[in-house]
Jmol script that loads the backbone (N, CA, C; Angstrom):
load data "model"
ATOM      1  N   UNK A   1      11.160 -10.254 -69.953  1.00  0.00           N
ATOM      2  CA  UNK A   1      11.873 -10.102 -68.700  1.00  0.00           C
ATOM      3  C   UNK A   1      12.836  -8.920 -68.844  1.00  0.00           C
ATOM      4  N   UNK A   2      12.819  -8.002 -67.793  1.00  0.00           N
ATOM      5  CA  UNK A   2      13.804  -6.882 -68.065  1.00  0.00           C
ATOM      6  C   UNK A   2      15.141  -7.472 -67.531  1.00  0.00           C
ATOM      7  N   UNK A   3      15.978  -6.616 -68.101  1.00  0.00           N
ATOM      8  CA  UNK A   3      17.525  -6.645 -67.773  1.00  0.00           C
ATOM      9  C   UNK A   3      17.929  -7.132 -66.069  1.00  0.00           C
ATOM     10  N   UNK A   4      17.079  -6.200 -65.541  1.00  0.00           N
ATOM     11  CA  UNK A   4      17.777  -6.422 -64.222  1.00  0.00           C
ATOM     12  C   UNK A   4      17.139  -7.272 -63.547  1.00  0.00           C
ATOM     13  N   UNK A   5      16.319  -8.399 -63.829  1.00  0.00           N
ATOM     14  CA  UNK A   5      15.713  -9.303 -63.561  1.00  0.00           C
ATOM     15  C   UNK A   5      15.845 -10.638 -64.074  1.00  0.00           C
ATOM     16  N   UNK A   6      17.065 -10.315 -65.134  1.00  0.00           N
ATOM     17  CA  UNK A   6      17.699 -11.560 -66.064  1.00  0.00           C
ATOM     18  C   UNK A   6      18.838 -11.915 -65.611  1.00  0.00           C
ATOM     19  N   UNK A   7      19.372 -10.163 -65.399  1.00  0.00           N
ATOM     20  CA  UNK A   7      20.770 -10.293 -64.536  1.00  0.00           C
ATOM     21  C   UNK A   7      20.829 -10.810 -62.840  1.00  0.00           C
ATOM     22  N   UNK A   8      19.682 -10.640 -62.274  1.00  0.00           N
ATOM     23  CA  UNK A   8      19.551 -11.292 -61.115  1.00  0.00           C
ATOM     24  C   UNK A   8      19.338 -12.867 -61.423  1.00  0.00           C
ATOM     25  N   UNK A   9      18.534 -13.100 -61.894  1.00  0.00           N
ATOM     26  CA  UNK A   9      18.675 -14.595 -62.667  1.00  0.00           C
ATOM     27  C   UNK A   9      19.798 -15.423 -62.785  1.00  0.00           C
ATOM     28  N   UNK A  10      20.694 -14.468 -63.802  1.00  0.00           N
ATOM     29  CA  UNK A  10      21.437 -15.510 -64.132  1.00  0.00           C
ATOM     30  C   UNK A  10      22.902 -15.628 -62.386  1.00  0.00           C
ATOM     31  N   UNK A  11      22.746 -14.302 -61.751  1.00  0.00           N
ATOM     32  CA  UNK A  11      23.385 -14.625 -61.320  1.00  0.00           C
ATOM     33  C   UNK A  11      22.878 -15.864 -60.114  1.00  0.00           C
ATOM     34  N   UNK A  12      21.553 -15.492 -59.916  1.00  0.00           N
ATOM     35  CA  UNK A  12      21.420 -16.996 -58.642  1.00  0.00           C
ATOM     36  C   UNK A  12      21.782 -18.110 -59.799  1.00  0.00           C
ATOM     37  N   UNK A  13      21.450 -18.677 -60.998  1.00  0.00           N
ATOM     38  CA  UNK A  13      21.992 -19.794 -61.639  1.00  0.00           C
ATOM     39  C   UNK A  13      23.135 -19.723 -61.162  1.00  0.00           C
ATOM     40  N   UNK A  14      24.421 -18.563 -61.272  1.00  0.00           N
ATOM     41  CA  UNK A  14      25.520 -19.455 -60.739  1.00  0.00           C
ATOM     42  C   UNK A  14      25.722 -19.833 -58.980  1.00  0.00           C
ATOM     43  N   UNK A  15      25.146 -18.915 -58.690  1.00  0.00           N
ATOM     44  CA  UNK A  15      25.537 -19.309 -57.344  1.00  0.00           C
ATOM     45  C   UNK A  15      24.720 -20.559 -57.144  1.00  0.00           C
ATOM     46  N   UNK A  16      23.501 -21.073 -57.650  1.00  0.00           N
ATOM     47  CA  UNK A  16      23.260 -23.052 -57.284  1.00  0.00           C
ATOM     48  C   UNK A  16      23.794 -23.755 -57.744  1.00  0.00           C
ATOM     49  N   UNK A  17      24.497 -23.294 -58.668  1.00  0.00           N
ATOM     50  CA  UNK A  17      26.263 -24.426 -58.881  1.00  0.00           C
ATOM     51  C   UNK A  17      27.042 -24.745 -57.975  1.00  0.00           C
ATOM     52  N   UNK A  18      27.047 -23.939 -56.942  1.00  0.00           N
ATOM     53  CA  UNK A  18      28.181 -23.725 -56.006  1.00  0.00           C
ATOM     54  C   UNK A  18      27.660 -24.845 -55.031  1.00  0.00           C
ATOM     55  N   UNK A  19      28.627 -25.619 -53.902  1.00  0.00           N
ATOM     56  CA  UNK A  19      28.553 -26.874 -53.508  1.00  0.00           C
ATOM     57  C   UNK A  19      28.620 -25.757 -52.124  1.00  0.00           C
ATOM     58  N   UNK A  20      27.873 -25.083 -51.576  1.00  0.00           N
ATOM     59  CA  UNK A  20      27.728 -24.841 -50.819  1.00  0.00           C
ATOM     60  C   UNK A  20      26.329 -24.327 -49.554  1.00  0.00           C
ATOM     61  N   UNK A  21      26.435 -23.728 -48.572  1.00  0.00           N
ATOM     62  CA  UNK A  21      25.002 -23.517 -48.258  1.00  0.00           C
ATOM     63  C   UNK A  21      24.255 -22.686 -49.236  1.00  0.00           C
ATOM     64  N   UNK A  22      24.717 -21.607 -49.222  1.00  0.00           N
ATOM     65  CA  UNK A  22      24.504 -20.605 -49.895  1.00  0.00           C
ATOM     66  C   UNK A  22      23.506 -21.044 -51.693  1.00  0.00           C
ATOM     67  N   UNK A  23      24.513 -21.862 -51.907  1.00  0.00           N
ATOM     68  CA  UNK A  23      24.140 -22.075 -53.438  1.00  0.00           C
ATOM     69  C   UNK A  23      22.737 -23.673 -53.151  1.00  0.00           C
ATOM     70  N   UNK A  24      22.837 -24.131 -51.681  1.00  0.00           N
ATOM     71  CA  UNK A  24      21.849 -25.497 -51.692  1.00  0.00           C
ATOM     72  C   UNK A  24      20.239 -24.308 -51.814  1.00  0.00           C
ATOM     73  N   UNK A  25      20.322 -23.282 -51.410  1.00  0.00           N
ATOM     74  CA  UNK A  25      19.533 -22.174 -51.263  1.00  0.00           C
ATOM     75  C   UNK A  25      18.706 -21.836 -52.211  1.00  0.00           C
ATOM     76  N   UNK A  26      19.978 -20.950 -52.863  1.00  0.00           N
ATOM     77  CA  UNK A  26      19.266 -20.490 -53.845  1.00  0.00           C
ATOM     78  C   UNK A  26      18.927 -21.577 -55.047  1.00  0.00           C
ATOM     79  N   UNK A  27      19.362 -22.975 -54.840  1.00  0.00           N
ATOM     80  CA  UNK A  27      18.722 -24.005 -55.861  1.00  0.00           C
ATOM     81  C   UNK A  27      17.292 -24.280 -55.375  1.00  0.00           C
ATOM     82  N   UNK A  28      17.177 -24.474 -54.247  1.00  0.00           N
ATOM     83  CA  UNK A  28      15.662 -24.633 -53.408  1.00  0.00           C
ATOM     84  C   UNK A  28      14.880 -23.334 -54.043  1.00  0.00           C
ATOM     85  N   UNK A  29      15.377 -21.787 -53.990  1.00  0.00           N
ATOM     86  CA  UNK A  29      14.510 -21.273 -54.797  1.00  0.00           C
ATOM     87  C   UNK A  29      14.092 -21.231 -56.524  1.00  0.00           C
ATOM     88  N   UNK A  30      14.570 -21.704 -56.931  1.00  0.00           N
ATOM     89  CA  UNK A  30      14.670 -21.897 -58.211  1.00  0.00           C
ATOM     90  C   UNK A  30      13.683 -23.015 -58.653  1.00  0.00           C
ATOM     91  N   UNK A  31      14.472 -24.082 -57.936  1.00  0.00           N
ATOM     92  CA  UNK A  31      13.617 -25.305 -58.273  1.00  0.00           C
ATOM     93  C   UNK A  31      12.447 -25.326 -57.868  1.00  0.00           C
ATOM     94  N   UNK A  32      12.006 -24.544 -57.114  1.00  0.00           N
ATOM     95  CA  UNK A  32      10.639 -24.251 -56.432  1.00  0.00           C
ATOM     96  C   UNK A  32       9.760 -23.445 -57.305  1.00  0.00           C
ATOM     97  N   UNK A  33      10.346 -22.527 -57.849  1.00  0.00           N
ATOM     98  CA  UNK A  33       9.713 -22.107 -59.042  1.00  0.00           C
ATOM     99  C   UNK A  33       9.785 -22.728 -60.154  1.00  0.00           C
ATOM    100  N   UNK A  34      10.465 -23.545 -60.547  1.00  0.00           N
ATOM    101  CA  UNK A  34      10.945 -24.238 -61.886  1.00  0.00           C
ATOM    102  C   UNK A  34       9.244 -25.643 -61.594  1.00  0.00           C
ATOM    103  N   UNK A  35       9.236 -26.246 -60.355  1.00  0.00           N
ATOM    104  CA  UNK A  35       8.259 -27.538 -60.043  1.00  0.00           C
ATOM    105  C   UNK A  35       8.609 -27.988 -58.530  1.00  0.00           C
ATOM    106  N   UNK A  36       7.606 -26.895 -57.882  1.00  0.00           N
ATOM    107  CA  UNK A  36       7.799 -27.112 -56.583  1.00  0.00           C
ATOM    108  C   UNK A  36       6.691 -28.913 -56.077  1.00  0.00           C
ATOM    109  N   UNK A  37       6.012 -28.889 -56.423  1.00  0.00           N
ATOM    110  CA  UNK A  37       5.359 -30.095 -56.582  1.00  0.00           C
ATOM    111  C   UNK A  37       6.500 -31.569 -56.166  1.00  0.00           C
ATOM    112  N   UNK A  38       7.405 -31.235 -57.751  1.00  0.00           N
ATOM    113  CA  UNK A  38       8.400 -32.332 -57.907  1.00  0.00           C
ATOM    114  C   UNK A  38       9.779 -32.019 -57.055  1.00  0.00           C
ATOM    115  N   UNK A  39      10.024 -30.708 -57.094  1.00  0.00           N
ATOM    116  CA  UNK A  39      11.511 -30.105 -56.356  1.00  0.00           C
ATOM    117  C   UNK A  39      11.015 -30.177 -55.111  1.00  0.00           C
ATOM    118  N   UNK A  40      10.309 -29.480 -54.400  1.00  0.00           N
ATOM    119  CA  UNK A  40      10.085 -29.233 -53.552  1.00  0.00           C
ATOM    120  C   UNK A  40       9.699 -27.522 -52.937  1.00  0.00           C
ATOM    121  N   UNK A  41       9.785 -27.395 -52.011  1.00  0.00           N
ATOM    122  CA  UNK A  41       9.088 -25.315 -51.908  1.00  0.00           C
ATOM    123  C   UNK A  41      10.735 -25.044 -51.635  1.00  0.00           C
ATOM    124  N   UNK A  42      10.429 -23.497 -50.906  1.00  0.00           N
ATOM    125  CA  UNK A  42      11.337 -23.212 -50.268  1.00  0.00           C
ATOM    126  C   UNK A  42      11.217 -22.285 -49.072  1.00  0.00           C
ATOM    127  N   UNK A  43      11.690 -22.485 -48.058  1.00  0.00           N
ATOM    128  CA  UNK A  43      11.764 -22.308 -46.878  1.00  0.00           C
ATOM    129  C   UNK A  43      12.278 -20.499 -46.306  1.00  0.00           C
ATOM    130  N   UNK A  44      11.051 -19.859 -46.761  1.00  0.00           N
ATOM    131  CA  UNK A  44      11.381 -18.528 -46.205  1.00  0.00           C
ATOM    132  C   UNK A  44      12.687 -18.238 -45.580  1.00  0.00           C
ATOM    133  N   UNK A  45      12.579 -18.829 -44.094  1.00  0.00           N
ATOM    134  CA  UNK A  45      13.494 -18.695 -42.743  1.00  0.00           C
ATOM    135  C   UNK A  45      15.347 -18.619 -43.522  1.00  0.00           C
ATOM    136  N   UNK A  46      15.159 -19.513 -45.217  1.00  0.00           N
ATOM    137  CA  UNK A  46      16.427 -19.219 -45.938  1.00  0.00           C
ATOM    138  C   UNK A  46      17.110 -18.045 -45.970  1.00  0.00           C
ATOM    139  N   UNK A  47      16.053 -17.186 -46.248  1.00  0.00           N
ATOM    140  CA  UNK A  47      16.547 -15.819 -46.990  1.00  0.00           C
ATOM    141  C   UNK A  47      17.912 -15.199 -45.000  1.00  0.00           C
ATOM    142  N   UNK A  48      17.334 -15.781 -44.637  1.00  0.00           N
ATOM    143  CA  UNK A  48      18.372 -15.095 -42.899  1.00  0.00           C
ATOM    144  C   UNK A  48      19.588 -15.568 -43.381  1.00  0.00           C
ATOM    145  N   UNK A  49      19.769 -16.506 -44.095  1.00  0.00           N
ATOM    146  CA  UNK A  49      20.980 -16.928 -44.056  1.00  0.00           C
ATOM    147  C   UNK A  49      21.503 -16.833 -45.435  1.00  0.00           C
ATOM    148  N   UNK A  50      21.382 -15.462 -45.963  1.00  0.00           N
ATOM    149  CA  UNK A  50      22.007 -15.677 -47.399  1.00  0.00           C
ATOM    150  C   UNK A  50      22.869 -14.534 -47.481  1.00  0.00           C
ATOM    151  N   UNK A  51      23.759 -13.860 -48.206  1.00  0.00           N
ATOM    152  CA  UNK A  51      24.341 -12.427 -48.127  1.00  0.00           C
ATOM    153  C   UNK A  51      23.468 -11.649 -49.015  1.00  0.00           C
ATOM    154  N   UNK A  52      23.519 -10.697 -48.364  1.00  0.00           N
ATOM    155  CA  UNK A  52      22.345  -9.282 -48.606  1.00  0.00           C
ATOM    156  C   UNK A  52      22.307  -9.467 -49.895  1.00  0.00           C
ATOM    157  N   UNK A  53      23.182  -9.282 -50.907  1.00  0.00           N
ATOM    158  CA  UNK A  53      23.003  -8.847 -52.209  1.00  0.00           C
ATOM    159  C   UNK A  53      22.060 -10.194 -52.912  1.00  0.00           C
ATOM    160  N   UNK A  54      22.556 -11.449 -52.076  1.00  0.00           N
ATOM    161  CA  UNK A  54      21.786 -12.853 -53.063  1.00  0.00           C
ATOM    162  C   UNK A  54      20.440 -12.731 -52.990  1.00  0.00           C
ATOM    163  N   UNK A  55      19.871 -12.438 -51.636  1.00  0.00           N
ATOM    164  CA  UNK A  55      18.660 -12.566 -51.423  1.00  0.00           C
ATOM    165  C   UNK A  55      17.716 -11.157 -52.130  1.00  0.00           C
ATOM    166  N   UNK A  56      18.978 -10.052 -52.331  1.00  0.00           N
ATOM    167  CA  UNK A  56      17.949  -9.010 -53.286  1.00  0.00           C
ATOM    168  C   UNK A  56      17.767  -9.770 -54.095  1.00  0.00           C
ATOM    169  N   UNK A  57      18.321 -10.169 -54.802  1.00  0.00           N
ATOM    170  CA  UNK A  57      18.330 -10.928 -56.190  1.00  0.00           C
ATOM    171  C   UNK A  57      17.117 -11.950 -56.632  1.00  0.00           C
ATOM    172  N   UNK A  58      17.309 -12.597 -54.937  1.00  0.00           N
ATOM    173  CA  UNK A  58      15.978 -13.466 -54.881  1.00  0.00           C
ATOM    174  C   UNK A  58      14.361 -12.751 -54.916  1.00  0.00           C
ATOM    175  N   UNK A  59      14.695 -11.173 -53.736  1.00  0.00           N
ATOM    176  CA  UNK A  59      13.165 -10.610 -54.165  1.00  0.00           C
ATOM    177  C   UNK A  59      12.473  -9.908 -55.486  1.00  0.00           C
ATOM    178  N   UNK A  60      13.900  -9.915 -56.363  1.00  0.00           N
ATOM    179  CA  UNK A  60      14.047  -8.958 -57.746  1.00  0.00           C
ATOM    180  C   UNK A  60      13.317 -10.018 -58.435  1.00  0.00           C
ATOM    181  N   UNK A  61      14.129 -11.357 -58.431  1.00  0.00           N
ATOM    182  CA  UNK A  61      13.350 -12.565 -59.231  1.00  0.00           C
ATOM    183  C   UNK A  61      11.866 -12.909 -58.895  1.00  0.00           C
ATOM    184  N   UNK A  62      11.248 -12.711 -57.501  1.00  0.00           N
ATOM    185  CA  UNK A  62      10.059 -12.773 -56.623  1.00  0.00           C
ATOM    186  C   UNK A  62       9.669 -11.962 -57.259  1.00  0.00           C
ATOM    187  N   UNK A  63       9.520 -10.432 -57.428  1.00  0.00           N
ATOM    188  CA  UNK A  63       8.637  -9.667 -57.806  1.00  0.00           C
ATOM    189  C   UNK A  63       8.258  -9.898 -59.082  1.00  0.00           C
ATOM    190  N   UNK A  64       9.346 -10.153 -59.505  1.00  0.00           N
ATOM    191  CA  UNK A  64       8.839 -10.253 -61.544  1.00  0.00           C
ATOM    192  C   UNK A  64       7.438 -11.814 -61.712  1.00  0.00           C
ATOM    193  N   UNK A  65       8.241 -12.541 -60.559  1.00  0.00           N
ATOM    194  CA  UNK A  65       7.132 -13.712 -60.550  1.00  0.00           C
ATOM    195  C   UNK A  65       5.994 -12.936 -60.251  1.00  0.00           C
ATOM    196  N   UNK A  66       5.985 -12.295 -59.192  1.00  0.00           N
ATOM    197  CA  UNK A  66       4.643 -11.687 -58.380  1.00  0.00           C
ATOM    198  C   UNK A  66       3.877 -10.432 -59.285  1.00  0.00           C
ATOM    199  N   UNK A  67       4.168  -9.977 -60.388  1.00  0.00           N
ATOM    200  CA  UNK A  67       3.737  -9.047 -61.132  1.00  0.00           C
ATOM    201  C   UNK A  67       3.753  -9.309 -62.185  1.00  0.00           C
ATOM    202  N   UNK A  68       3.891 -10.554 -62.456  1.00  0.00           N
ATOM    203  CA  UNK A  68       3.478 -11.005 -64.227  1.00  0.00           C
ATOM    204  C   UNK A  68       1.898 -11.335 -63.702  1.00  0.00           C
ATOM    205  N   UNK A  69       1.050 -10.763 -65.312  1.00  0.00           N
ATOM    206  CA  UNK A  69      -0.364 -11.932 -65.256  1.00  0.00           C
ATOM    207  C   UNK A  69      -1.074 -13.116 -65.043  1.00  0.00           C
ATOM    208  N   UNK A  70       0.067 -13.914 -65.634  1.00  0.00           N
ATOM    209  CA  UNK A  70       0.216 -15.183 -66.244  1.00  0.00           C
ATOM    210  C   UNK A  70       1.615 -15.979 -65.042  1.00  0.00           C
ATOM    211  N   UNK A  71       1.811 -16.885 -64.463  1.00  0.00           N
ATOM    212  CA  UNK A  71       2.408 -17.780 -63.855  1.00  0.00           C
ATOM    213  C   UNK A  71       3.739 -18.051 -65.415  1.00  0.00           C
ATOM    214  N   UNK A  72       5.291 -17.646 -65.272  1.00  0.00           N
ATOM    215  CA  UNK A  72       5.890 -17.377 -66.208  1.00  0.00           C
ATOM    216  C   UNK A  72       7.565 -18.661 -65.809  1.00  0.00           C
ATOM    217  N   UNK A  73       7.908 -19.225 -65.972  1.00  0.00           N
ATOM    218  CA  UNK A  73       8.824 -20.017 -65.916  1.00  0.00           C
ATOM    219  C   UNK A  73      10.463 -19.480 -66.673  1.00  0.00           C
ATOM    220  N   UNK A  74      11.100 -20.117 -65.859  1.00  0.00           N
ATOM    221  CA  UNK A  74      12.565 -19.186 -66.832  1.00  0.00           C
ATOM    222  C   UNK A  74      13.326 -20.527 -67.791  1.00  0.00           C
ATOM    223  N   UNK A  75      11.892 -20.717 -68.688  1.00  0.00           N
ATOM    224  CA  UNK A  75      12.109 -21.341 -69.856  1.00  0.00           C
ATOM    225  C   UNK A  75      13.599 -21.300 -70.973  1.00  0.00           C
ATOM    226  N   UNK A  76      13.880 -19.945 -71.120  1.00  0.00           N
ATOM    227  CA  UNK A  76      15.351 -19.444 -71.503  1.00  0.00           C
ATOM    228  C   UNK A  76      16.536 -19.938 -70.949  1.00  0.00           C
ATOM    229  N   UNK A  77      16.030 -20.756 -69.795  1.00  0.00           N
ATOM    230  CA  UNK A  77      17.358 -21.458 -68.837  1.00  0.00           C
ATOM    231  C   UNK A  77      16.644 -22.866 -68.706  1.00  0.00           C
ATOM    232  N   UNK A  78      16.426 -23.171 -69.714  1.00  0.00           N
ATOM    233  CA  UNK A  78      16.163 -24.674 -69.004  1.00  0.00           C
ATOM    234  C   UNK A  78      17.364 -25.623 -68.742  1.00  0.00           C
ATOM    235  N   UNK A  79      18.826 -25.514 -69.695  1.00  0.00           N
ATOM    236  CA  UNK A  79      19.554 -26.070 -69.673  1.00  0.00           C
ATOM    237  C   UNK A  79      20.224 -26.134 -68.574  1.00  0.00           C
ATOM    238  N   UNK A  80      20.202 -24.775 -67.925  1.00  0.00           N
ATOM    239  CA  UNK A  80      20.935 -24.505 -66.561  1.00  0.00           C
ATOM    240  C   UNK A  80      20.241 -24.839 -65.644  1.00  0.00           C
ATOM    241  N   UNK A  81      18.521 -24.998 -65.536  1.00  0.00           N
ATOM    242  CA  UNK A  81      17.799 -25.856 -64.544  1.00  0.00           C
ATOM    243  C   UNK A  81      17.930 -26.925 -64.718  1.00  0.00           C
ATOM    244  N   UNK A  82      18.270 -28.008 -65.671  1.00  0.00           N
ATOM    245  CA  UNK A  82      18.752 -29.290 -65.445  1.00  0.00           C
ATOM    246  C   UNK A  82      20.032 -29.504 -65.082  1.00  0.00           C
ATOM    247  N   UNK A  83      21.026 -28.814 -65.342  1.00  0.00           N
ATOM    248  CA  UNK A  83      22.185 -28.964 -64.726  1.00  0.00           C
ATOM    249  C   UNK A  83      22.034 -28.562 -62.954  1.00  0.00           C
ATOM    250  N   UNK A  84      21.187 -27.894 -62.624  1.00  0.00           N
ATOM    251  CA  UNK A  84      21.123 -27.518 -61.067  1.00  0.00           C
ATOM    252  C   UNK A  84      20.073 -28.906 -60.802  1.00  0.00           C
ATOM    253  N   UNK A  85      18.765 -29.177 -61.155  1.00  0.00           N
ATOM    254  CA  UNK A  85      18.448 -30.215 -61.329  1.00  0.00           C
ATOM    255  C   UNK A  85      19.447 -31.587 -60.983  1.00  0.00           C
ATOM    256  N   UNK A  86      20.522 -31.796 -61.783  1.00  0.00           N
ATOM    257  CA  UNK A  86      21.039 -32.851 -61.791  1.00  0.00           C
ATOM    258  C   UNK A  86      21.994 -32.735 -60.514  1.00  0.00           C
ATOM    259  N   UNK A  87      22.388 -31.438 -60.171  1.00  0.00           N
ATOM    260  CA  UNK A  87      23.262 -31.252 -59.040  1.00  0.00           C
ATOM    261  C   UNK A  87      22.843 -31.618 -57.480  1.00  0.00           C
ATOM    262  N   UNK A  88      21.483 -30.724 -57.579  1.00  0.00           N
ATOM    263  CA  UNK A  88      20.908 -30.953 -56.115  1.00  0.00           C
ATOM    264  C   UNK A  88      19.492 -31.770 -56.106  1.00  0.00           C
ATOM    265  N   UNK A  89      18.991 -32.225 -57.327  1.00  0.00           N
ATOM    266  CA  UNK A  89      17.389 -33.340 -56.788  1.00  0.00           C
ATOM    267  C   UNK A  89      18.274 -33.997 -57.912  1.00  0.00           C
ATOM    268  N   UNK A  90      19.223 -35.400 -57.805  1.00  0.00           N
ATOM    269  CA  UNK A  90      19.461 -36.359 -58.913  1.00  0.00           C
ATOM    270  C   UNK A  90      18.621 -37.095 -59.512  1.00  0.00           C
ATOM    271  N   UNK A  91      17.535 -37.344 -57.722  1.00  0.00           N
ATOM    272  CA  UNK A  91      16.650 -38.391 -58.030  1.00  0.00           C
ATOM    273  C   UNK A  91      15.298 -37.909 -58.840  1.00  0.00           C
ATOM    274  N   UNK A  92      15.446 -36.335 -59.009  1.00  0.00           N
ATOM    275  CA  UNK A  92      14.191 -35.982 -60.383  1.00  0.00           C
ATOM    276  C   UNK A  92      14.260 -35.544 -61.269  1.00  0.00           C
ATOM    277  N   UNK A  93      15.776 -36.551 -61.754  1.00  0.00           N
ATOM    278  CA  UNK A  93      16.375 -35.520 -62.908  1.00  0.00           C
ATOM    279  C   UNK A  93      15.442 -35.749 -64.160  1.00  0.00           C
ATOM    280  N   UNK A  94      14.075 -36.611 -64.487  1.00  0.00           N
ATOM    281  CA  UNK A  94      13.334 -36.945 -65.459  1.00  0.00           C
ATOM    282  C   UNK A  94      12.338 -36.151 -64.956  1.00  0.00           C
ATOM    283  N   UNK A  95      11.816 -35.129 -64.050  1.00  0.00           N
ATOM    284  CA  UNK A  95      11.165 -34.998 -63.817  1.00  0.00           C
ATOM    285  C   UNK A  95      10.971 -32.863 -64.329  1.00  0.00           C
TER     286      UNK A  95
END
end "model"
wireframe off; spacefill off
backbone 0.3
color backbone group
């Protein structure tokens, strides 16, 4: 993963900490990539309602998904996907 695709990373991790719209958001995208199956998807029509810079962040993280070979998970953060995990889906926190 390059730099500026780690650094977009980590910053949506913090913002789905945040107890707000913004951050219920960007956890829906995450967790959607993390096990949309079990999390659930995420809802395009989101990105209208995010501030410009989050949602680059979101297509920076999109493209790296969309231009790897291989289907690639941000395994390096699992700890911080269970803590967002435990924040916004409680009920799949085994999942």
């Amino acid at each position: 993963m390059e730099d500026r695709v780690r650094f977009a990373l980590e910053k949506l991790l913090n913002i789905a900490h945040d107890d707000t719209g913004q951050g219920r958001r960007v956890a829906n995208f995450l967790l959607a990539w993390w096990n949309a199956e079990v999390h659930g998807g995420f809802d395009l029509t989101d990105v209208a309602k995010l501030d410009r810079d989050v949602a680059e962040d979101m297509v920076t993280v999109f493209t790296f998904i969309a231009r790897e070979e291989d289907l690639v998970y941000p395994t390096d953060y699992r700890d911080e996907i269970e803590k967002i995990i435990g924040r916004w889906r409680p009920q799949t926190e085994s999942a």
